[in-house]
PDB file with one MODEL, atoms N, CA, C and O in Angstrom:
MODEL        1
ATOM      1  N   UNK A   1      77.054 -72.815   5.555  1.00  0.00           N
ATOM      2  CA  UNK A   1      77.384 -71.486   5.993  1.00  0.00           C
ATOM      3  C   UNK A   1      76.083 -70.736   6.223  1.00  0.00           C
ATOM      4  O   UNK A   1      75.211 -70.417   5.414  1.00  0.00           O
ATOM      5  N   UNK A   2      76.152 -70.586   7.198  1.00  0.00           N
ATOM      6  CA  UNK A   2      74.810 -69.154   7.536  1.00  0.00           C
ATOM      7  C   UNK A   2      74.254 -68.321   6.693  1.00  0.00           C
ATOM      8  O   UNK A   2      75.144 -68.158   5.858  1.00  0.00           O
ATOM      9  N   UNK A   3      73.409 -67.727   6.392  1.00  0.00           N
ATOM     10  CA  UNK A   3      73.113 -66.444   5.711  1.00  0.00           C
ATOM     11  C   UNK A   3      71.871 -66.182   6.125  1.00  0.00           C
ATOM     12  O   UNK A   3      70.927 -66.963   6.250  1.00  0.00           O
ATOM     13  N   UNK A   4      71.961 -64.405   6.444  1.00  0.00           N
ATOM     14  CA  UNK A   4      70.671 -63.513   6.541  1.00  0.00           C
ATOM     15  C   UNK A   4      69.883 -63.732   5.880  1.00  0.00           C
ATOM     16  O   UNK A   4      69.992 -64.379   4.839  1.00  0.00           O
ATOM     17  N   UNK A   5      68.363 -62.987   6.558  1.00  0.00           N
ATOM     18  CA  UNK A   5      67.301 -62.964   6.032  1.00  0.00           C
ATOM     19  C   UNK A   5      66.787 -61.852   5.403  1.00  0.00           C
ATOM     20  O   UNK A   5      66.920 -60.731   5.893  1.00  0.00           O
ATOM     21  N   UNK A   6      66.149 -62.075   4.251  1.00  0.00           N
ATOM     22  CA  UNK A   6      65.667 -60.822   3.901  1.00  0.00           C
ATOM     23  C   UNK A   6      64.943 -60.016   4.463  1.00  0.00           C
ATOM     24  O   UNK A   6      63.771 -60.322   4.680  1.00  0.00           O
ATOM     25  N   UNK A   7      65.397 -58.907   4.806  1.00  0.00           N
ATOM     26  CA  UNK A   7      64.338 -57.848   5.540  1.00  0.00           C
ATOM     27  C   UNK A   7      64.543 -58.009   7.189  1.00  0.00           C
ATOM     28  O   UNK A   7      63.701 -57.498   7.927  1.00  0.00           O
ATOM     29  N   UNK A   8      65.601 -58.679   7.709  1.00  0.00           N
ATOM     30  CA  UNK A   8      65.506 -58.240   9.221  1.00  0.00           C
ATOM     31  C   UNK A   8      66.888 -57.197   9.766  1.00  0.00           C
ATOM     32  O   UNK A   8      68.001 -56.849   9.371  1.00  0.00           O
ATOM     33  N   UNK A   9      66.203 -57.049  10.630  1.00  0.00           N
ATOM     34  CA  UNK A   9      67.486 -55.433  11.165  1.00  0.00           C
ATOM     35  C   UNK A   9      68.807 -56.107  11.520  1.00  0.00           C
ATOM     36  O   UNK A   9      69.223 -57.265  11.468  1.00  0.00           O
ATOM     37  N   UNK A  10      69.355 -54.816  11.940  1.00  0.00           N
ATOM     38  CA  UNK A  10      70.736 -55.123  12.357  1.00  0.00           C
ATOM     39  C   UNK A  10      70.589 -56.077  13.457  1.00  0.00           C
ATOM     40  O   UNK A  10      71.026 -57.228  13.457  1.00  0.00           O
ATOM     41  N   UNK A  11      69.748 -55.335  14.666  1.00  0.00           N
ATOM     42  CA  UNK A  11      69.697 -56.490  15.437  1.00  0.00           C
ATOM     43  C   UNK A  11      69.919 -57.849  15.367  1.00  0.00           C
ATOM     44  O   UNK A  11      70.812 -58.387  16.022  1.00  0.00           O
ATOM     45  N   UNK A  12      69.124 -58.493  14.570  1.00  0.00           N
ATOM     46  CA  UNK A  12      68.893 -59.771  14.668  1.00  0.00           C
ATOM     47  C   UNK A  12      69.749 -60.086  13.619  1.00  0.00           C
ATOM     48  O   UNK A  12      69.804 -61.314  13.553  1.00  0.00           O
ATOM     49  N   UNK A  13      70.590 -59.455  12.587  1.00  0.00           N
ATOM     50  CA  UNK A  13      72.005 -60.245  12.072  1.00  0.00           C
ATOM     51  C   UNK A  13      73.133 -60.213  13.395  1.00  0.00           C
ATOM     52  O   UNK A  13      73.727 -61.250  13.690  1.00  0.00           O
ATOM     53  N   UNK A  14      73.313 -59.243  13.974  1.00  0.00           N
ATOM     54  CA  UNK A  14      74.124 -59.003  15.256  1.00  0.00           C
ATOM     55  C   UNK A  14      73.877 -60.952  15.864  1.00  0.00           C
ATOM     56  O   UNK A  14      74.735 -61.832  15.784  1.00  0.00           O
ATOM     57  N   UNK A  15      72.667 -61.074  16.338  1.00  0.00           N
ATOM     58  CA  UNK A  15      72.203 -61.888  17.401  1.00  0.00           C
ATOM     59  C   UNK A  15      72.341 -63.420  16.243  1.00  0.00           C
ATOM     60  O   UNK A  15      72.137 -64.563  16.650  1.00  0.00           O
ATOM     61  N   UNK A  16      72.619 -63.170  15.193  1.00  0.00           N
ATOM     62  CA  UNK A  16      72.432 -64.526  14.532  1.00  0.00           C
ATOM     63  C   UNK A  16      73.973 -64.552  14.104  1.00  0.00           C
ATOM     64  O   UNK A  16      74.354 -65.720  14.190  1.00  0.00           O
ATOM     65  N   UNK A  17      74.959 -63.748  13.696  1.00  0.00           N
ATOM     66  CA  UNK A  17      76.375 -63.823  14.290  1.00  0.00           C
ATOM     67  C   UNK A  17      76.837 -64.463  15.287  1.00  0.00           C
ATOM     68  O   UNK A  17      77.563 -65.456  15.319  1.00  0.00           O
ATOM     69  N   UNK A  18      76.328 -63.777  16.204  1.00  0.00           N
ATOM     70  CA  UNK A  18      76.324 -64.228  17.971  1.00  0.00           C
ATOM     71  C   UNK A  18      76.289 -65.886  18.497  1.00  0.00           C
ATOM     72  O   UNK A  18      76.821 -66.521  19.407  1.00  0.00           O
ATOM     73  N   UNK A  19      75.315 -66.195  17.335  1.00  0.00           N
ATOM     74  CA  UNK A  19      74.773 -67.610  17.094  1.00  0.00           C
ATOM     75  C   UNK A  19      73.286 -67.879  18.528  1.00  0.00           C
ATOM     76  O   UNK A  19      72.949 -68.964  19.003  1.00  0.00           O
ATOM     77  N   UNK A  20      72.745 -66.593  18.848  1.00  0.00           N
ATOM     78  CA  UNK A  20      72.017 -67.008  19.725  1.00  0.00           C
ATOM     79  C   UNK A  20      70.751 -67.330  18.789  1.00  0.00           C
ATOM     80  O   UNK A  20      70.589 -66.665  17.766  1.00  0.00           O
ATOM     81  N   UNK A  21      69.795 -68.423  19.166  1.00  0.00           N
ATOM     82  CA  UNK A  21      68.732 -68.705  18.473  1.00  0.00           C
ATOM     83  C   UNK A  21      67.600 -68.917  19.634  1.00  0.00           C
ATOM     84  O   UNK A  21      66.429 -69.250  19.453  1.00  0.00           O
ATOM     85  N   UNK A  22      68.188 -68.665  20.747  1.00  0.00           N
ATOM     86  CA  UNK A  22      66.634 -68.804  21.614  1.00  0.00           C
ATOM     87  C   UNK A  22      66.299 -67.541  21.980  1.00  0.00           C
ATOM     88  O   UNK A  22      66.983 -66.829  22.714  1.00  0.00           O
ATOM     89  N   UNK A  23      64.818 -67.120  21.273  1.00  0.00           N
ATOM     90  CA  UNK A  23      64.670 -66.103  21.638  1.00  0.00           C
ATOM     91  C   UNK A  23      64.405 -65.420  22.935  1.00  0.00           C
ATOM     92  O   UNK A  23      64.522 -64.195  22.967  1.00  0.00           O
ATOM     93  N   UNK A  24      63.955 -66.270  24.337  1.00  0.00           N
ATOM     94  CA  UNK A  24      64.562 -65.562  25.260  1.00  0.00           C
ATOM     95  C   UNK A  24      65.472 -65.478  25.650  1.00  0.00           C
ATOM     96  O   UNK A  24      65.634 -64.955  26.753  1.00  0.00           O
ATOM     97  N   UNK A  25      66.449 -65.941  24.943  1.00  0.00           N
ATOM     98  CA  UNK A  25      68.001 -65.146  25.659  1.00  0.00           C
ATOM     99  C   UNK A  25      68.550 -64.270  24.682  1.00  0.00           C
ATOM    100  O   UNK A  25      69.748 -63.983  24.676  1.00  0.00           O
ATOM    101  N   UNK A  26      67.285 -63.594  23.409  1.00  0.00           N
ATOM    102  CA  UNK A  26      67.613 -62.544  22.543  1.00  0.00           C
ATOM    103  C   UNK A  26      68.055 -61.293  22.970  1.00  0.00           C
ATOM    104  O   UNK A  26      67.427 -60.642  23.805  1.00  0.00           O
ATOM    105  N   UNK A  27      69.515 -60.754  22.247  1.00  0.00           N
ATOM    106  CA  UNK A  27      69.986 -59.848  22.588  1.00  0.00           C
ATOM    107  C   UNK A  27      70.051 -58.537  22.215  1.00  0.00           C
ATOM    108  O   UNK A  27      69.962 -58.547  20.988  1.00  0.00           O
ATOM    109  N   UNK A  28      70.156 -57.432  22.595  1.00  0.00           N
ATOM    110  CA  UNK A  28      70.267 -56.214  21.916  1.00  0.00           C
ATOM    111  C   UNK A  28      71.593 -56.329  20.963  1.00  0.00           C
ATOM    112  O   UNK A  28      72.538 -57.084  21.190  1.00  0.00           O
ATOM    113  N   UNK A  29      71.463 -55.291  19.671  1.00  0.00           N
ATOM    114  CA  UNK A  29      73.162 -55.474  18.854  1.00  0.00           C
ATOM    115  C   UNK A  29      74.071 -55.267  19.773  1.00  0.00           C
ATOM    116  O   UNK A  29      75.150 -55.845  19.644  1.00  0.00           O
ATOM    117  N   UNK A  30      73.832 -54.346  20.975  1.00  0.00           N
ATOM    118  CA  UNK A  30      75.546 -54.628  21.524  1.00  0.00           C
ATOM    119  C   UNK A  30      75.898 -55.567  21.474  1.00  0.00           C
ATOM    120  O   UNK A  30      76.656 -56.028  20.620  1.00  0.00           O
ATOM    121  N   UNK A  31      75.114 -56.453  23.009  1.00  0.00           N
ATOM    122  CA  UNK A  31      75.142 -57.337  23.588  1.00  0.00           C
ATOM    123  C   UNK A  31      76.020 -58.668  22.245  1.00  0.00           C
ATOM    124  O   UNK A  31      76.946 -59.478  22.242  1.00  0.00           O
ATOM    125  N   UNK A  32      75.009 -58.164  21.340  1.00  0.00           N
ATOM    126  CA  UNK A  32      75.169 -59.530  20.407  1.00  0.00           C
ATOM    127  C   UNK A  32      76.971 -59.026  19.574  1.00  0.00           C
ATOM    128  O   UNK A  32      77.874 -59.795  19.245  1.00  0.00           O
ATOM    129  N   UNK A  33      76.937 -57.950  19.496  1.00  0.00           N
ATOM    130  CA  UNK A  33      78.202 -57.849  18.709  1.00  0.00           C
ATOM    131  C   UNK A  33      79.519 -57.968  19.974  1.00  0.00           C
ATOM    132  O   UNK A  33      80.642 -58.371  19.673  1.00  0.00           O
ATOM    133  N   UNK A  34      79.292 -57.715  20.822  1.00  0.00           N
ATOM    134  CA  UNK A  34      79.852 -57.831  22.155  1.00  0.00           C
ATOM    135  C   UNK A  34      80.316 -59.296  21.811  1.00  0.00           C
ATOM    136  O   UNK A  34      81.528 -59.495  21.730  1.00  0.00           O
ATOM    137  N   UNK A  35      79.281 -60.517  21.568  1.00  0.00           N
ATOM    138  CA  UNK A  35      79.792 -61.921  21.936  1.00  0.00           C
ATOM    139  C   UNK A  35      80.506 -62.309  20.682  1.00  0.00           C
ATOM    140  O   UNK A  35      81.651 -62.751  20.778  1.00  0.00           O
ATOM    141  N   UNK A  36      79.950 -62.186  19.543  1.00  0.00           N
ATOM    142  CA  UNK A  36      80.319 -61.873  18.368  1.00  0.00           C
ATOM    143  C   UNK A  36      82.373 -61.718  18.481  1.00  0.00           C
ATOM    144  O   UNK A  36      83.315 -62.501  18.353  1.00  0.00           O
ATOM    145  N   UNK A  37      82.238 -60.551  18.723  1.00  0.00           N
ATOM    146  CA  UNK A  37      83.341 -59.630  18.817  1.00  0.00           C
ATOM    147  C   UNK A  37      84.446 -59.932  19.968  1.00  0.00           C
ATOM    148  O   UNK A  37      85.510 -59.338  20.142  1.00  0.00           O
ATOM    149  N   UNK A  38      83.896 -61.034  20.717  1.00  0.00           N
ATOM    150  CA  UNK A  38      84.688 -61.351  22.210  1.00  0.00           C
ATOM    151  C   UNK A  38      85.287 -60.214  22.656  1.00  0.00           C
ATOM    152  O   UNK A  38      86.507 -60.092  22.766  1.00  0.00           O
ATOM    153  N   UNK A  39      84.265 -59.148  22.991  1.00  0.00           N
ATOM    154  CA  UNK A  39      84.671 -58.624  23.725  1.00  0.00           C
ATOM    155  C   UNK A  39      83.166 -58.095  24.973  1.00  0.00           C
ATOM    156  O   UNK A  39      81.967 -58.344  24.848  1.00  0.00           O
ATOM    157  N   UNK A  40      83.689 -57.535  25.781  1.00  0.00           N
ATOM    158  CA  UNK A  40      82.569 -57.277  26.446  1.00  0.00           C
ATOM    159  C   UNK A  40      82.716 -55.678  27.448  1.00  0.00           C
ATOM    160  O   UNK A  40      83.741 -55.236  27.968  1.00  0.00           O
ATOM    161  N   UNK A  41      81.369 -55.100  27.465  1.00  0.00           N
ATOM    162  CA  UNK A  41      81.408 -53.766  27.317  1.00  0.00           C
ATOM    163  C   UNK A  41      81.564 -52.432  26.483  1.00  0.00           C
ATOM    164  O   UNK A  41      81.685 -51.265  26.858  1.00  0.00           O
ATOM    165  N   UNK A  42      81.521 -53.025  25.167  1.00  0.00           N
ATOM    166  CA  UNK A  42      82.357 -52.098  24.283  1.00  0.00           C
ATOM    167  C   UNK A  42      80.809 -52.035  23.918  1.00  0.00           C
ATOM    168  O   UNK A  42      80.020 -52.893  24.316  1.00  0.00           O
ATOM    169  N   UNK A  43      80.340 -50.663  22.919  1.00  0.00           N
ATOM    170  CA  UNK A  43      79.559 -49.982  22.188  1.00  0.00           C
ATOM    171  C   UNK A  43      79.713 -51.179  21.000  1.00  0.00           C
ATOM    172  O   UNK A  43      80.484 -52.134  20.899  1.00  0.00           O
ATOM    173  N   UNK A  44      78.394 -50.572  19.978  1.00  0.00           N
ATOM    174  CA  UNK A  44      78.223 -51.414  19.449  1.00  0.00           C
ATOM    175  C   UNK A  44      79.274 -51.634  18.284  1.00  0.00           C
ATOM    176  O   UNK A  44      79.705 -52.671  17.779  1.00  0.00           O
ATOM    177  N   UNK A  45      79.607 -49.940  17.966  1.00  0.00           N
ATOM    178  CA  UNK A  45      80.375 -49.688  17.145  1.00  0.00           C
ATOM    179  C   UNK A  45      81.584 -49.925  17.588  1.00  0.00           C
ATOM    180  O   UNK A  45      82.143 -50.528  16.672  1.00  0.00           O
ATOM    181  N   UNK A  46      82.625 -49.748  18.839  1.00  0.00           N
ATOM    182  CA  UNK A  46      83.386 -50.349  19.401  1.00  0.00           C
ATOM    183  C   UNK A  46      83.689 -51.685  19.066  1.00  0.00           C
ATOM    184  O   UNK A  46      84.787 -52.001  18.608  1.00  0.00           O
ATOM    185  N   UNK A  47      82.639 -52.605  19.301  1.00  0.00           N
ATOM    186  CA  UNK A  47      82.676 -54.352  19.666  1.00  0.00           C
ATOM    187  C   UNK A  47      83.191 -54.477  17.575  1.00  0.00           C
ATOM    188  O   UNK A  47      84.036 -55.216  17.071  1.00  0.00           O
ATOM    189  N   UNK A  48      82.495 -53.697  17.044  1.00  0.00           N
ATOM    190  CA  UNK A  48      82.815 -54.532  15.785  1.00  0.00           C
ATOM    191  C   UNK A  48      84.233 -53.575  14.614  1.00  0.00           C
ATOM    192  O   UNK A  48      84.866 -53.734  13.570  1.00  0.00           O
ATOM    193  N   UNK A  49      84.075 -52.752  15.569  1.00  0.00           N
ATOM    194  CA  UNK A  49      85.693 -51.814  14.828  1.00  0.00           C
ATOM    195  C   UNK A  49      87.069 -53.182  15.784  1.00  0.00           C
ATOM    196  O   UNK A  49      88.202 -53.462  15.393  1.00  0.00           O
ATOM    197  N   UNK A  50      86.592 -53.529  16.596  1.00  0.00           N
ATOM    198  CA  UNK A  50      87.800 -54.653  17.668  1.00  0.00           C
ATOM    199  C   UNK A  50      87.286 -55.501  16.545  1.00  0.00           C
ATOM    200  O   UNK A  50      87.809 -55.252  15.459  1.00  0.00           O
ATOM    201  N   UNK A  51      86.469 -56.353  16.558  1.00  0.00           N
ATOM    202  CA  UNK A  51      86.884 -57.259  15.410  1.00  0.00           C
ATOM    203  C   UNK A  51      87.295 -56.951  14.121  1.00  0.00           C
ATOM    204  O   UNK A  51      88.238 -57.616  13.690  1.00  0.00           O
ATOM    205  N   UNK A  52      86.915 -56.284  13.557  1.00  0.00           N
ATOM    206  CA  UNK A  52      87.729 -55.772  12.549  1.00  0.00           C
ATOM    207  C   UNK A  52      89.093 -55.653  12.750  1.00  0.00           C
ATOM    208  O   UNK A  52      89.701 -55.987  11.733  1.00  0.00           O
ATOM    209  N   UNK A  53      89.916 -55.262  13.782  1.00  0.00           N
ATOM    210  CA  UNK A  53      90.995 -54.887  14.150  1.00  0.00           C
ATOM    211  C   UNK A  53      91.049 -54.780  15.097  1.00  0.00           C
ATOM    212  O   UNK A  53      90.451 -53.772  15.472  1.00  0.00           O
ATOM    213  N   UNK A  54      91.923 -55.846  16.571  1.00  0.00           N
ATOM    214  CA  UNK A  54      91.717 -55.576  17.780  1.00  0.00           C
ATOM    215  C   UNK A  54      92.543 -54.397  18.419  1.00  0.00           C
ATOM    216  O   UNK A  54      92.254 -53.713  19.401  1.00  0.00           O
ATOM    217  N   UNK A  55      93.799 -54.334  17.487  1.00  0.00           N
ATOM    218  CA  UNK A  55      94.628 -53.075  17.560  1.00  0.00           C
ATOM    219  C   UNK A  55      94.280 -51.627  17.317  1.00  0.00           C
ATOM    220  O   UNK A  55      94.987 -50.679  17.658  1.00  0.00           O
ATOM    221  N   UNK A  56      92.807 -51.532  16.523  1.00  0.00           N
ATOM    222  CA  UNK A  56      92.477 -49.811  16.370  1.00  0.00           C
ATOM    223  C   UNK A  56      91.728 -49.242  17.197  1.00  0.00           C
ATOM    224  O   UNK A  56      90.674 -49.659  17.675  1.00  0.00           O
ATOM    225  N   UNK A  57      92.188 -48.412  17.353  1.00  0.00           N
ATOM    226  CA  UNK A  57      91.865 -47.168  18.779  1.00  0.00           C
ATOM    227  C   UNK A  57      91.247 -46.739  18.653  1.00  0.00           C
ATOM    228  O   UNK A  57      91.019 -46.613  17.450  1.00  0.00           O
ATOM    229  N   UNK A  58      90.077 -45.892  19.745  1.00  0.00           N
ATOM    230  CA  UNK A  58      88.775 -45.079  19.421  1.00  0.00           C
ATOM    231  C   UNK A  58      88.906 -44.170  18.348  1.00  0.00           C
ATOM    232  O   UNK A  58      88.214 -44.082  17.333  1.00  0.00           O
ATOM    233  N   UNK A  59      89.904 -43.491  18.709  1.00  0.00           N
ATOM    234  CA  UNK A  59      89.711 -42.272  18.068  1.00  0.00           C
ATOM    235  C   UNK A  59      90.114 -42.805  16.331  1.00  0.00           C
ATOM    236  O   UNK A  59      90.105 -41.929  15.466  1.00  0.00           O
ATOM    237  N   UNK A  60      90.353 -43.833  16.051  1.00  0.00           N
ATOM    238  CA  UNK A  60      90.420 -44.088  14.569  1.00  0.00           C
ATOM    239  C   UNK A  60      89.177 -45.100  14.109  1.00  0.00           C
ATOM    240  O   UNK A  60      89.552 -45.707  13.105  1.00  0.00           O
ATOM    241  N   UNK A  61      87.907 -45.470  14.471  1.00  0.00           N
ATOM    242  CA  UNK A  61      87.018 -46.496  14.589  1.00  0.00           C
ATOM    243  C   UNK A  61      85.825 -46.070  13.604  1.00  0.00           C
ATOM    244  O   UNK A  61      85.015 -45.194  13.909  1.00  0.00           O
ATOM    245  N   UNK A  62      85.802 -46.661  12.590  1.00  0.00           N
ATOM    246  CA  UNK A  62      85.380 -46.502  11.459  1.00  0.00           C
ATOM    247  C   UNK A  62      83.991 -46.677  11.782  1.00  0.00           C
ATOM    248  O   UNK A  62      83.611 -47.401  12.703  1.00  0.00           O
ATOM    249  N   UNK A  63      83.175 -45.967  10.972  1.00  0.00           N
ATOM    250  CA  UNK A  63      81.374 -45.738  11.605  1.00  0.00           C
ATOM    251  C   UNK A  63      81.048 -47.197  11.165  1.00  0.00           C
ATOM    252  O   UNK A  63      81.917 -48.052  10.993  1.00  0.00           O
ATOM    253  N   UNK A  64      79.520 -47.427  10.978  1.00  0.00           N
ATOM    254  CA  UNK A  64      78.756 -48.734  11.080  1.00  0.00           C
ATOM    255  C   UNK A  64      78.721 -49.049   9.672  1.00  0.00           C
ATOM    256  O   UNK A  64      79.356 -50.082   9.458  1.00  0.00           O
ATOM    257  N   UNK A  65      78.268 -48.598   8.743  1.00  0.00           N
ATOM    258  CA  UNK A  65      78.792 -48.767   7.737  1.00  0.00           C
ATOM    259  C   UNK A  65      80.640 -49.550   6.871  1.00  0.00           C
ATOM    260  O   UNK A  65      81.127 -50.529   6.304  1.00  0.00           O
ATOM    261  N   UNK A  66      80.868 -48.479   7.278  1.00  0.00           N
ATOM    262  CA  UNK A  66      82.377 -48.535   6.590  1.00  0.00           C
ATOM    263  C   UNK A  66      83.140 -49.805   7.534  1.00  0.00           C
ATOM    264  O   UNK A  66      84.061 -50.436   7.016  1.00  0.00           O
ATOM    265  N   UNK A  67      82.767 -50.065   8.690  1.00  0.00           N
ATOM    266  CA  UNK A  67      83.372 -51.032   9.520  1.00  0.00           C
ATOM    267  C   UNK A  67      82.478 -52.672   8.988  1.00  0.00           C
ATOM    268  O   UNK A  67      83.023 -53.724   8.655  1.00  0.00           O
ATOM    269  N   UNK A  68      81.361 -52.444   9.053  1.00  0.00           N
ATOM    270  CA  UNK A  68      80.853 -53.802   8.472  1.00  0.00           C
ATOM    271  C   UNK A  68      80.985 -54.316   6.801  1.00  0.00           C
ATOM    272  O   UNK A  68      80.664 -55.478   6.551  1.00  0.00           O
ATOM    273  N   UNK A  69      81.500 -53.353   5.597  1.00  0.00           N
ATOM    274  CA  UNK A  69      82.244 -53.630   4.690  1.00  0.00           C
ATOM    275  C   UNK A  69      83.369 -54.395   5.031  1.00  0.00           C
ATOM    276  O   UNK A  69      83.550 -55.591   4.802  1.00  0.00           O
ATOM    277  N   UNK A  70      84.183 -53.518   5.658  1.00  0.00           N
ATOM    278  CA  UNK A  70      85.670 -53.942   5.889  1.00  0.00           C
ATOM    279  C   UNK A  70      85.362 -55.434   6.512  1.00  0.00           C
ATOM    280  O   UNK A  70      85.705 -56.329   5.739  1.00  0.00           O
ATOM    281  N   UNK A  71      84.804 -55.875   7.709  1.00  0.00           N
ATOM    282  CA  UNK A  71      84.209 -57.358   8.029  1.00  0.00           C
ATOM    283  C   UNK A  71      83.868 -58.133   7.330  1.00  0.00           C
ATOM    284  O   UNK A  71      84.184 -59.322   7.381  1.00  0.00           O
ATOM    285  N   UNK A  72      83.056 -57.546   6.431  1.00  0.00           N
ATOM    286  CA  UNK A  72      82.485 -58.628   5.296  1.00  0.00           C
ATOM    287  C   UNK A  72      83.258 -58.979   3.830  1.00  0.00           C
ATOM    288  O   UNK A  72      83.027 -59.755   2.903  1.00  0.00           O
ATOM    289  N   UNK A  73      84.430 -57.856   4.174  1.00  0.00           N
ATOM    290  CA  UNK A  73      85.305 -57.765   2.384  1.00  0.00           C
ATOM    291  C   UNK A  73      84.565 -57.449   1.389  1.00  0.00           C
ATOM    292  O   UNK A  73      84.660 -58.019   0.302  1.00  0.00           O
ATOM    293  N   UNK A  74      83.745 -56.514   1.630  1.00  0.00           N
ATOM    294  CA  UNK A  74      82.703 -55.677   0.657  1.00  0.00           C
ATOM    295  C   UNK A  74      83.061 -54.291   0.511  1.00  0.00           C
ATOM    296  O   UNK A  74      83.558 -53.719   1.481  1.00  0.00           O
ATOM    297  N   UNK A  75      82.864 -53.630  -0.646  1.00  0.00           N
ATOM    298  CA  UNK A  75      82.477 -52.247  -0.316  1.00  0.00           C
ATOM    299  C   UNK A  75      81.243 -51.507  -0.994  1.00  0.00           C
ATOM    300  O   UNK A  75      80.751 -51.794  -2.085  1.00  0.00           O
ATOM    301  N   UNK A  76      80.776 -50.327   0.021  1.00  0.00           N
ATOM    302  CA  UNK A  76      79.774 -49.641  -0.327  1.00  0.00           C
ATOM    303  C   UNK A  76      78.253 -50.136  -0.207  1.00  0.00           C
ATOM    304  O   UNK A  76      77.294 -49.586  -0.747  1.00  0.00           O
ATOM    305  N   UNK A  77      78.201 -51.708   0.909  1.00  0.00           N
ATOM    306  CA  UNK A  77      77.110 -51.840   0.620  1.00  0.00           C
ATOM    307  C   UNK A  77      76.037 -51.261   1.984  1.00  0.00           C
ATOM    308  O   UNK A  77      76.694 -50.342   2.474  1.00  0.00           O
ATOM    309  N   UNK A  78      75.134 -51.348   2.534  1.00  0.00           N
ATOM    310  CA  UNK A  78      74.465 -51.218   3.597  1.00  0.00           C
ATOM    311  C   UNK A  78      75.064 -51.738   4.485  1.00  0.00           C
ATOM    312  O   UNK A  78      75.747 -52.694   4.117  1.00  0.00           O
ATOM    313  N   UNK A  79      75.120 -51.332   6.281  1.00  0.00           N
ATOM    314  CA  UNK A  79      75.356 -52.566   6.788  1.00  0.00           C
ATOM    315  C   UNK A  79      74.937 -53.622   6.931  1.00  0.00           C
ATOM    316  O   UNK A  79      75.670 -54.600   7.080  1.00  0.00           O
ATOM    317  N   UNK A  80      73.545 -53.679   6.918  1.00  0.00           N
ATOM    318  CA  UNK A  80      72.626 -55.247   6.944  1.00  0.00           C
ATOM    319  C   UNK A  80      73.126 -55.995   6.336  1.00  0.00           C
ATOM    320  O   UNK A  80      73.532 -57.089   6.726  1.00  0.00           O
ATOM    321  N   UNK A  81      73.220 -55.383   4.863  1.00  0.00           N
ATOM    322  CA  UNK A  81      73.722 -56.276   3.651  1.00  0.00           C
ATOM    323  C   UNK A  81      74.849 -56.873   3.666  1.00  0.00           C
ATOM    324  O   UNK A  81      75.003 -58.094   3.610  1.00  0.00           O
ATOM    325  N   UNK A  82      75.747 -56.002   3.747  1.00  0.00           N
ATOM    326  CA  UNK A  82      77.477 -56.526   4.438  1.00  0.00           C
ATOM    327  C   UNK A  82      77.309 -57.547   5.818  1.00  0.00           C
ATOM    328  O   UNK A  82      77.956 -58.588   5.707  1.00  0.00           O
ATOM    329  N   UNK A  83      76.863 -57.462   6.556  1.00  0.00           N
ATOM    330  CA  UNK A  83      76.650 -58.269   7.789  1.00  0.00           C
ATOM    331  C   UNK A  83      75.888 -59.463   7.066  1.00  0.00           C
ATOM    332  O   UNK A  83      76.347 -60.568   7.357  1.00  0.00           O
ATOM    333  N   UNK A  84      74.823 -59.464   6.188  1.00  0.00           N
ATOM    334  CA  UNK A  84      74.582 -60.769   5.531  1.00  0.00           C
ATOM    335  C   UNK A  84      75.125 -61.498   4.698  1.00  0.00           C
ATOM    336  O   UNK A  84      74.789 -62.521   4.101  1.00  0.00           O
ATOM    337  N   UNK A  85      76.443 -60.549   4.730  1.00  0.00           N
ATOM    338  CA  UNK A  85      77.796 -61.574   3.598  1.00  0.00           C
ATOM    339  C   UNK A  85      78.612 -62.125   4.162  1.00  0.00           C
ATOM    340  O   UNK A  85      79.490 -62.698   3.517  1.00  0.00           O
ATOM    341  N   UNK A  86      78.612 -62.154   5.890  1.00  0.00           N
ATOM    342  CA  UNK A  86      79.755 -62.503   6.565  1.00  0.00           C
ATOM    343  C   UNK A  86      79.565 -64.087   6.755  1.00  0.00           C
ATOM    344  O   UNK A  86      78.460 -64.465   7.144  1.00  0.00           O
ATOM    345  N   UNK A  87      80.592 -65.062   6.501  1.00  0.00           N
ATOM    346  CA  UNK A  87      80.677 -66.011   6.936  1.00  0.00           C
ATOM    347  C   UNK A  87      81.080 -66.162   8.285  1.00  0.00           C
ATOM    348  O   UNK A  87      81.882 -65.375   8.788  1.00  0.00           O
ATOM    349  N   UNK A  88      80.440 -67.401   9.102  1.00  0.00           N
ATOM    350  CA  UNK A  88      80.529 -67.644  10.337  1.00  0.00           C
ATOM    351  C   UNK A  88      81.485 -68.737  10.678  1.00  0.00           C
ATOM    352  O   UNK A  88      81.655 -69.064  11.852  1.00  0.00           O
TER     353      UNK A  88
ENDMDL
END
């Protein structure tokens, strides 16, 4: 099973979700939560409130935080941290 690294940004948990590993085809977090998230076009916060729930609507879409708990079955932690608990 995968797991984060200590000390790198959202970005690059986004892009290691994503499963991209060549860094020129490295992506911004949308992009990466976008593929992640199978969806495409959505914000970043968008792409990962749809995985969380493909049924919840903007106007109910839980911030970056509170949405990457709920993903990871954590609560209260950072998002990095929660995003480095997610199994792939």
């Amino acid at each position: 099973m995968p797991t984060g690294k200590e000390g790198s940004t959202l970005t690059a948990e986004l892009n290691r979700l994503a499963g991209i590993t060549d860094i020129t085809r490295y992506q911004d977090a949308q992009g990466a939560a976008n593929v992640w998230a199978g969806t495409s076009g959505k914000a970043l916060i968008g792409a990962l409130n749809y995985k969380a729930s493909s049924s919840r609507q903007p106007n109910a879409y839980k911030g970056l935080n509170a949405v990457c708990n709920e993903i990871a079955g954590t609560t209260g932690l950072e998002a990095v941290t929660a995003l480095r608990s997610i199994s792939v």
